[in-house]
Backbone as JSON, one array per atom type, in Angstrom:
{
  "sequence": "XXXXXXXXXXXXXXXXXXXXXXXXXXXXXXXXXXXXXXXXXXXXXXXXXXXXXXXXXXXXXXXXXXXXXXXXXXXXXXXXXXXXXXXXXXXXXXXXXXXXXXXXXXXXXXXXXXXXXXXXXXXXXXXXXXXXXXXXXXXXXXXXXXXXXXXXXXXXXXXXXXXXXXXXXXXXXXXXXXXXXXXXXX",
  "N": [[-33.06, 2.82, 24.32], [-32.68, 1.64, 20.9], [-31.98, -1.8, 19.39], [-30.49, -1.22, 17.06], [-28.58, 1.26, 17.89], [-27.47, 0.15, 19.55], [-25.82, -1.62, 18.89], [-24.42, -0.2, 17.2], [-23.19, 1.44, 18.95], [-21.31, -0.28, 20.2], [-19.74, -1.62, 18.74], [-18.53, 0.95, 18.0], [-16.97, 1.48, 19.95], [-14.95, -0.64, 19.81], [-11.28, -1.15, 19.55], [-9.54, -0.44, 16.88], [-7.6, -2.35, 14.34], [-5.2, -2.38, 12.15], [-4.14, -4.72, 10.02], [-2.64, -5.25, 7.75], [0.03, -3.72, 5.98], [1.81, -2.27, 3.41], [3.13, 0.09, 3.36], [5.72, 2.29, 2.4], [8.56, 3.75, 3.95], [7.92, 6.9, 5.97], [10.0, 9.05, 5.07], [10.6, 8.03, 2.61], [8.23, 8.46, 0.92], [8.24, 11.19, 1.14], [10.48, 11.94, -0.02], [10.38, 11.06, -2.83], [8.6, 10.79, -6.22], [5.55, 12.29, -6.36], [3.67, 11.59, -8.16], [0.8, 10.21, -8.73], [0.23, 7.76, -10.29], [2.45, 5.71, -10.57], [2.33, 4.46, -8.05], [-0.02, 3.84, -7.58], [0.24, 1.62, -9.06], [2.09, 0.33, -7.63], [1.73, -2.14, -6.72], [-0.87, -4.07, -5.7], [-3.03, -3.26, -7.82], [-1.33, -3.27, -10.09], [-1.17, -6.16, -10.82], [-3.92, -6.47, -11.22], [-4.04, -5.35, -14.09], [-2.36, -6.79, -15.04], [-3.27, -9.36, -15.34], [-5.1, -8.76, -17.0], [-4.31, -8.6, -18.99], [-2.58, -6.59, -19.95], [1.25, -6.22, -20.63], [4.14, -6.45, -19.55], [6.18, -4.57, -20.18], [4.59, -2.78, -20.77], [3.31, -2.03, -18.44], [5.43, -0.97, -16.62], [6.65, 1.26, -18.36], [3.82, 2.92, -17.41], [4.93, 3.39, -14.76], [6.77, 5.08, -14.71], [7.86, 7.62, -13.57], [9.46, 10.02, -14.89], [8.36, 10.67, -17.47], [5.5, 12.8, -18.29], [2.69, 12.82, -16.89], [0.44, 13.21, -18.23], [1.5, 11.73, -21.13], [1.17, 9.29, -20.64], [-1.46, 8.32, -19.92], [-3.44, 7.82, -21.62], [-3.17, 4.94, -22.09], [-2.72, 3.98, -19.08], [-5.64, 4.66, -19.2], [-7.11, 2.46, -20.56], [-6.51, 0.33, -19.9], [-7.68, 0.82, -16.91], [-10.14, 0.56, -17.49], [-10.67, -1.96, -17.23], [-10.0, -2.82, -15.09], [-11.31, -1.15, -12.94], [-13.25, -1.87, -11.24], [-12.9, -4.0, -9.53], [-11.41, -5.1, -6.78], [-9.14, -3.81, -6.18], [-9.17, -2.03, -7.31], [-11.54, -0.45, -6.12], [-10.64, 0.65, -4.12], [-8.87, 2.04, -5.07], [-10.19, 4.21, -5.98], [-12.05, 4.65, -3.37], [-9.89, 5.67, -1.79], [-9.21, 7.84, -3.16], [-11.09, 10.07, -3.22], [-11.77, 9.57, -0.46], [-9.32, 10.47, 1.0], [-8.45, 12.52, -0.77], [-10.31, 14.38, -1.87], [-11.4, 13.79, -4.54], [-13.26, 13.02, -6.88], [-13.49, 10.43, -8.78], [-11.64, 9.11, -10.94], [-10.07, 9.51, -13.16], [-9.7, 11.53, -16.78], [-10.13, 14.33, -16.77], [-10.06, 14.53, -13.99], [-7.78, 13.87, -12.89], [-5.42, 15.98, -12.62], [-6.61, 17.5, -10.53], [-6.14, 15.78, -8.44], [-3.61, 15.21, -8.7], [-2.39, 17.88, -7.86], [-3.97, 17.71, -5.04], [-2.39, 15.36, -3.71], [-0.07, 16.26, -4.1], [0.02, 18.08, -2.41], [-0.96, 17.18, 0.35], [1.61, 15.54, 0.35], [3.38, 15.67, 3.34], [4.76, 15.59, 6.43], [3.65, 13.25, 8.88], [1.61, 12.72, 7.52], [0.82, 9.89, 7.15], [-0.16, 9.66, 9.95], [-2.32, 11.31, 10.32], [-3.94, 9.82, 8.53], [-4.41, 7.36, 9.78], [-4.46, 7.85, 12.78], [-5.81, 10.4, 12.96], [-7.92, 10.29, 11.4], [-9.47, 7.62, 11.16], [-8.75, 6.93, 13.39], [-7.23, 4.69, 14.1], [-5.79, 1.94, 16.15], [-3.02, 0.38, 16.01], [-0.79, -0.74, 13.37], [0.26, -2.78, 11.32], [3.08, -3.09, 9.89], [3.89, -4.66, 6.81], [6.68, -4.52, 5.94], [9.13, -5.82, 6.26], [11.91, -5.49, 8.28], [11.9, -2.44, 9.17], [13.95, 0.59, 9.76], [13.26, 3.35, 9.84], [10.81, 4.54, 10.76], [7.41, 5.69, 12.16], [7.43, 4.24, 15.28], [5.17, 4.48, 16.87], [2.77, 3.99, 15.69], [3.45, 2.16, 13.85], [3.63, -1.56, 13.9], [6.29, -4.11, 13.03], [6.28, -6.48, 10.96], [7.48, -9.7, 11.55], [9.61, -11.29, 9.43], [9.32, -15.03, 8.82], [9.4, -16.96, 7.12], [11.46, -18.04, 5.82], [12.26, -20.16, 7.47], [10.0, -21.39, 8.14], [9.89, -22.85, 6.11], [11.38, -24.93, 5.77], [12.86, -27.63, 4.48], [14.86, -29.33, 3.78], [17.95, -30.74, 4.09], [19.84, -28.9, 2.45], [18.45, -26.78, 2.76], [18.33, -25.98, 5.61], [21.03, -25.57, 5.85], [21.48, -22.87, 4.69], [19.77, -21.22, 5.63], [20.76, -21.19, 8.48], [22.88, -19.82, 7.81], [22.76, -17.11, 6.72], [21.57, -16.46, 9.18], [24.26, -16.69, 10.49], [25.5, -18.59, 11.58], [26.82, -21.44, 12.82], [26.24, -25.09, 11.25], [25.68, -27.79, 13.16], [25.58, -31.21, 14.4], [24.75, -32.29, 17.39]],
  "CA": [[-32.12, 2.66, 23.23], [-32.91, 0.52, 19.91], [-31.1, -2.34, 19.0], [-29.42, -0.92, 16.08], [-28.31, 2.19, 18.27], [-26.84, -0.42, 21.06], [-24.98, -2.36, 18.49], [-23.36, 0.81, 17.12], [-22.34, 2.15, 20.16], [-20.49, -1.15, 20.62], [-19.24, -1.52, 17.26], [-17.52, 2.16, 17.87], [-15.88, 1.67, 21.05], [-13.95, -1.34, 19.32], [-10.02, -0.92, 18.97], [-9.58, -0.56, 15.32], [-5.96, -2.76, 14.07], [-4.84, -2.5, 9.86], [-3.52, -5.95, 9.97], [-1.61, -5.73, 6.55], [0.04, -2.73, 5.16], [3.44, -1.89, 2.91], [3.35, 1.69, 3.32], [6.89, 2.99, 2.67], [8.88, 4.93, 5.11], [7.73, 8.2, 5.62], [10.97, 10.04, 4.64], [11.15, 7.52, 1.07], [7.39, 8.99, 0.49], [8.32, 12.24, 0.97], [11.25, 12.37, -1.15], [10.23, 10.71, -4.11], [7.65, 11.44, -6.79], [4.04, 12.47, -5.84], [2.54, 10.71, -8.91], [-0.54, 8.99, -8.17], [0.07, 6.65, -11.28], [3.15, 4.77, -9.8], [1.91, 4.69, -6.67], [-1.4, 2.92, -7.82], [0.82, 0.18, -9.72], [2.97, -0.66, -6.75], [1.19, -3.67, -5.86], [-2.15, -4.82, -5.96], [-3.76, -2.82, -8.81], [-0.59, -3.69, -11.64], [-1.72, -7.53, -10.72], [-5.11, -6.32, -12.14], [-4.04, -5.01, -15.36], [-1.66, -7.63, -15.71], [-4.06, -10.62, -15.59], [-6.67, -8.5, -17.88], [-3.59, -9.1, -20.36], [-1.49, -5.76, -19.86], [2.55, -6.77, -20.4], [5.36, -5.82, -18.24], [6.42, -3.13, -20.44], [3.68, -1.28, -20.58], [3.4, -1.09, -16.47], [6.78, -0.03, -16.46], [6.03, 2.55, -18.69], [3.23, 3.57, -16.7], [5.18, 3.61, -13.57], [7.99, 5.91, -15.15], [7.34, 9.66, -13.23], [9.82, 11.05, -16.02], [7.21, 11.01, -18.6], [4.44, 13.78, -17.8], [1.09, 11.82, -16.91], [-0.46, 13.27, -19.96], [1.23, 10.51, -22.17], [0.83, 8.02, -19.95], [-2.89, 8.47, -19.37], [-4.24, 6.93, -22.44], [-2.52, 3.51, -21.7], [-3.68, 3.88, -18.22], [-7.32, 4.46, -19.17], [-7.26, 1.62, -21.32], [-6.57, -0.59, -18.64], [-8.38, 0.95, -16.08], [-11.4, 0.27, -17.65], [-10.72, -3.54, -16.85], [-9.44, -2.67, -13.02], [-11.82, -0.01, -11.75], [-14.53, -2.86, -10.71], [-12.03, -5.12, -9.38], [-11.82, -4.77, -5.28], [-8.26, -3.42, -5.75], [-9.7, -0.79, -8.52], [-12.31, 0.32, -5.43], [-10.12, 1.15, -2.91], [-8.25, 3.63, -4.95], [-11.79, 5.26, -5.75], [-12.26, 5.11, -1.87], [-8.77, 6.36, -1.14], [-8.61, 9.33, -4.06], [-12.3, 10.5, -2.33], [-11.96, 10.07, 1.31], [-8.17, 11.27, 1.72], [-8.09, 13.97, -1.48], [-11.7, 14.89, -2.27], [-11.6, 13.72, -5.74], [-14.63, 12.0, -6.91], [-13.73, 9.58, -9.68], [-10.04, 8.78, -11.39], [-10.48, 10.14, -14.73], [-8.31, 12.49, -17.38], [-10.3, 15.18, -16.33], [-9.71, 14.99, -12.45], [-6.37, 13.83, -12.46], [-5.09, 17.23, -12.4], [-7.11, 17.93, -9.68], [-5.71, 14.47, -7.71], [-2.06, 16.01, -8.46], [-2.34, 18.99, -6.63], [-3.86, 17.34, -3.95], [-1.55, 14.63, -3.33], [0.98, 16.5, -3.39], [-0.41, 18.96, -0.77], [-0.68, 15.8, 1.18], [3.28, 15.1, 0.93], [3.87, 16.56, 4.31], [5.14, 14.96, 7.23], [2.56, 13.17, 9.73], [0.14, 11.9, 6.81], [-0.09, 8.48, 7.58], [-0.56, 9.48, 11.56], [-3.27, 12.22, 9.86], [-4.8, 8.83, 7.96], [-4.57, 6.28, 10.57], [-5.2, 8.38, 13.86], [-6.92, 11.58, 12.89], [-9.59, 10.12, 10.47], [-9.96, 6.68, 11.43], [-8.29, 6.01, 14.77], [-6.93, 2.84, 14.31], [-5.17, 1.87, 17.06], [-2.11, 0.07, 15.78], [-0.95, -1.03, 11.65], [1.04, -4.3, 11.21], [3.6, -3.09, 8.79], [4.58, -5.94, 6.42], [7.94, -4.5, 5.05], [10.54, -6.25, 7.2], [12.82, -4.72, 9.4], [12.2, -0.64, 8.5], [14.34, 1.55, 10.78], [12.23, 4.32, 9.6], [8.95, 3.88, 11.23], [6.95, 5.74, 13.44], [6.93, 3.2, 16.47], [3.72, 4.81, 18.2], [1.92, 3.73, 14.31], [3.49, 0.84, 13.31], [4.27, -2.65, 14.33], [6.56, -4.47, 12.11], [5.92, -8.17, 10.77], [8.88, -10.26, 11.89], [9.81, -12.62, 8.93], [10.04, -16.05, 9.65], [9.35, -17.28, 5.84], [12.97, -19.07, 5.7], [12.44, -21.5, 8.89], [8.9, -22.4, 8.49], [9.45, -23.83, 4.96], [12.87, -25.91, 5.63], [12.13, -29.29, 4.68], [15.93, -30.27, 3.5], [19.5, -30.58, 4.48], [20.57, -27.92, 1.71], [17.43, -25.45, 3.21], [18.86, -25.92, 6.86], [21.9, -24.86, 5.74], [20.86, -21.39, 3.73], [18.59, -20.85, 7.01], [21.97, -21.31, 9.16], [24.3, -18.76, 6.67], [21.83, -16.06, 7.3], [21.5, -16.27, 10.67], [26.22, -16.19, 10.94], [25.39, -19.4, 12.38], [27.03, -23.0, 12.15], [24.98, -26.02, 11.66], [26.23, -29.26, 14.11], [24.86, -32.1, 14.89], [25.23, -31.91, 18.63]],
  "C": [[-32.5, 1.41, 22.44], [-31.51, -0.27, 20.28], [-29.63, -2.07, 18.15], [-28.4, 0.39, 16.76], [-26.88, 1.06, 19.42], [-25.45, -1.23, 20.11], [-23.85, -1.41, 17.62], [-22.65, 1.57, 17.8], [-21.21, 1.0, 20.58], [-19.22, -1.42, 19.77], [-18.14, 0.08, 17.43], [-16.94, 2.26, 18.58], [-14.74, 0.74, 20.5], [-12.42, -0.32, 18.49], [-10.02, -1.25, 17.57], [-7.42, -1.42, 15.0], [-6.0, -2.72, 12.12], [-3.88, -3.42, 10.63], [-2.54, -6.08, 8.75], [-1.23, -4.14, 6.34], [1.72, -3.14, 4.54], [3.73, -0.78, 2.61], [4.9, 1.68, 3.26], [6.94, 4.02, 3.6], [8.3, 6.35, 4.91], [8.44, 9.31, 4.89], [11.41, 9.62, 2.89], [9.73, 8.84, 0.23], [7.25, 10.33, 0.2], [9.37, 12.95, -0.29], [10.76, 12.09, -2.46], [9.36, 11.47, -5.02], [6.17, 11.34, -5.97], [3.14, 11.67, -7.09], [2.33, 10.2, -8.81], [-0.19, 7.4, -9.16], [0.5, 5.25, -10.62], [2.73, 3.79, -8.35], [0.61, 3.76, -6.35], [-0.76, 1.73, -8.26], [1.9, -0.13, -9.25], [3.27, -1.67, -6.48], [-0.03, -4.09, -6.54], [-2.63, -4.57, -7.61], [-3.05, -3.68, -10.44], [-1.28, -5.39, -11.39], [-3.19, -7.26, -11.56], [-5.03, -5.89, -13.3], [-3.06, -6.09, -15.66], [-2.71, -8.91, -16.03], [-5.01, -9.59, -16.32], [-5.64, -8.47, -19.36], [-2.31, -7.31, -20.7], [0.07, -6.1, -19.97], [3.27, -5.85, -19.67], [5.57, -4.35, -18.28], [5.64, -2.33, -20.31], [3.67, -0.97, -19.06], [4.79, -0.48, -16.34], [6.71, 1.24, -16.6], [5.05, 3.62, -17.94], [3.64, 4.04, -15.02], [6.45, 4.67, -13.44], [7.8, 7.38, -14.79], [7.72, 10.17, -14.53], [8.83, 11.25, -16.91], [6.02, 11.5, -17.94], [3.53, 12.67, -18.09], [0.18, 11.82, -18.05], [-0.14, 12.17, -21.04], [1.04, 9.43, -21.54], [-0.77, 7.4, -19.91], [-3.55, 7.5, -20.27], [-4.28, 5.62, -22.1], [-3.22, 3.16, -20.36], [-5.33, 3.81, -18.46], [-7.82, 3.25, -19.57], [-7.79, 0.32, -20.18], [-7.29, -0.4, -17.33], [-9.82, 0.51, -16.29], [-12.25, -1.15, -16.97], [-10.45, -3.81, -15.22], [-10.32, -1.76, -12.16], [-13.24, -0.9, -10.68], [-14.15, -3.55, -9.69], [-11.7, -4.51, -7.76], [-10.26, -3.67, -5.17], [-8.45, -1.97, -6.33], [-10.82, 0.36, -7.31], [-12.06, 0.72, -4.73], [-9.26, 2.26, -3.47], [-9.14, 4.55, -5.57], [-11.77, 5.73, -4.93], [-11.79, 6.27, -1.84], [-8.73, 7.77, -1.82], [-9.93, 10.47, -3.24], [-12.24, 11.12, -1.08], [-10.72, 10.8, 2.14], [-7.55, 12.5, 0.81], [-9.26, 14.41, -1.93], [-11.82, 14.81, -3.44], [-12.26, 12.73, -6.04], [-14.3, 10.8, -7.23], [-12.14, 9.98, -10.41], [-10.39, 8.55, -12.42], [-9.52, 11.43, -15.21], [-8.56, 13.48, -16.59], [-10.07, 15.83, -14.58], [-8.43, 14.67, -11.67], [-5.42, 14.92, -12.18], [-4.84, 17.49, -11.01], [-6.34, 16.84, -8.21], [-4.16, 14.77, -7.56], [-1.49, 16.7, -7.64], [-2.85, 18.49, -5.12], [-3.38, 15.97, -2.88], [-0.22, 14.96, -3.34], [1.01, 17.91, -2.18], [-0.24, 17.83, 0.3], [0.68, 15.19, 1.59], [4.24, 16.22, 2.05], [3.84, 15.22, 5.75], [3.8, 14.42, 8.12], [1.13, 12.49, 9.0], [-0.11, 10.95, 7.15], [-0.42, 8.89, 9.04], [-1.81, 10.65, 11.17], [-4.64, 11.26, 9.41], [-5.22, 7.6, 8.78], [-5.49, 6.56, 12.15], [-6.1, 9.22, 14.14], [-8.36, 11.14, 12.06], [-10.18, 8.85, 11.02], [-9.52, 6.0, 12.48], [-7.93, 4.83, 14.69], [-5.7, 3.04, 15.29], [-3.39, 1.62, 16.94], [-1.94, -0.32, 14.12], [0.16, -1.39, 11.84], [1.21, -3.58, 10.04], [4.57, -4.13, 8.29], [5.57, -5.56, 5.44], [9.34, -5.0, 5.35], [10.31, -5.41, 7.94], [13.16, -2.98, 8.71], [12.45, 0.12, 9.77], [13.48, 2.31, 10.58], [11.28, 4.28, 9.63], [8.59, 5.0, 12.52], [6.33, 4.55, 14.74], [5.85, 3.62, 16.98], [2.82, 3.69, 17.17], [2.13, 2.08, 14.14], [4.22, -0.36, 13.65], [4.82, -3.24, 13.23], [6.52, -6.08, 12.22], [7.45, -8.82, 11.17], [8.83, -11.75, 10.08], [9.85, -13.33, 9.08], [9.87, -17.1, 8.56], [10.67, -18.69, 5.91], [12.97, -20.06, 6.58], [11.23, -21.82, 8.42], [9.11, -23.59, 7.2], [10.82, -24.92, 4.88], [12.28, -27.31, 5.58], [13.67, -30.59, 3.45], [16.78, -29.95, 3.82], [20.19, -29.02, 4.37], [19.37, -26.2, 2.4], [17.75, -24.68, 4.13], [19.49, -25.01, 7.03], [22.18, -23.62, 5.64], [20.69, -20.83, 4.98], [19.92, -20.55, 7.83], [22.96, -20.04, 8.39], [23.82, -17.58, 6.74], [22.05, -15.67, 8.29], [23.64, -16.11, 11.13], [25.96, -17.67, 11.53], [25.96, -20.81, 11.83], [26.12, -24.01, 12.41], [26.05, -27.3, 12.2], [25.47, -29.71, 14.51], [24.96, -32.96, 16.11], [24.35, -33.09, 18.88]]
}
C-alpha cells in the first residue's frame, strides 16, 4: 500500500462533526416556502450582496416568496454576479449540484432547482444530507434552545453570550432578571 492510499484510508475512517449550522426545524422547513431565493439570503450570502452595495430593500424584496421568482430574478442576477465568487456564493453552487443535480444558478436552471427542491421538502432531508451522503457523525446546531430537533442529528449550542461579557453592575443585573434570579451580596 502507497502512501497516498494509507493516508486515505485514514482520512476516511475519521468521525466527521459540522461544527456550525442554523438549519431550521424540520417541521418550519417543511411548512414554509420552497423558494431557493429566500433561503439563499438567510444569512451568509445577503451579507455578500449587501457589502457589494445592495440596500435593505432590495433583499427584502428578494426574500418576498409572494412575488413569482420571475420578477425577482433580474435583481438577483444583478447581484449575483458580485456574490457567485465569494466563498459564500460557492457553497450554494456546491449545495444546488451535490444535493439537487443542478449545475449552475442561472434564469435558465432555476426552474429546474424549483422542482427539485421542492421534491426534496420531505421529511428526513437533513438525516438524508448529513447521514446518507456524508455521514457526519454529529452537527452543532447554533439556534438556541430548538425543541424541534432530531436529537440523534443535532447537538444544540448552549448560549452563554450574556455571562461571558458582564463587565458592570447594570450587566449583572440584566444577567440575574433572565435567569428569575436575585442578585445579593452574600
Amino acid at each position: 500500500m502507497g502512501a497516498y492510499e494509507y493516508v486515505a484510508r485514514i482520512v476516511e475512517s475519521l468521525l466527521l462533526i459540522d461544527a456550525h449550522e442554523h438549519l431550521e426545524p424540520e417541521s418550519g422547513r417543511l411548512s414554509g416556502s420552497q423558494d431557493p431565493l429566500p433561503m439563499f439570503l438567510t444569512h451568509y450570502l445577503s451579507t455578500d450582496f449587501l457589502v457589494a452595495g445592495m440596500g435593505v430593500e432590495e433583499l427584502e424584496s428578494l426574500r418576498n416568496s409572494e412575488v413569482p421568482w420571475e420578477s425577482r430574478w433580474e435583481l438577483f442576477e444583478e447581484w449575483w454576479e458580485y456574490a457567485q465568487t465569494t466563498g459564500y456564493g460557492q457553497v450554494i453552487e456546491l449545495a444546488i449540484r451535490d444535493l439537487y443535480g443542478v449545475e449552475e444558478l442561472s434564469r435558465n436552471s432555476y426552474p429546474k432547482l424549483l422542482k427539485a427542491v421542492e421534491k426534496a421538502a420531505r421529511p428526513s432531508f437533513y438525516r438524508w444530507v448529513l447521514r446518507g451522503r456524508e455521514d457526519i457523525e454529529e452537527c452543532i446546531l447554533d439556534r438556541g434552545a430548538v425543541r424541534d430537533r432530531d436529537r440523534d442529528l443535532f447537538v444544540p449550542v448552549i448560549r452563554l453570550d450574556d455571562f461571558i461579557g458582564i463587565s458592570t453592575g447594570a450587566g449583572l443585573r440584566r444577567s440575574c432578571e433572565k435567569l428569575h434570579k436575585s442578585l445579593s451580596t452574600a
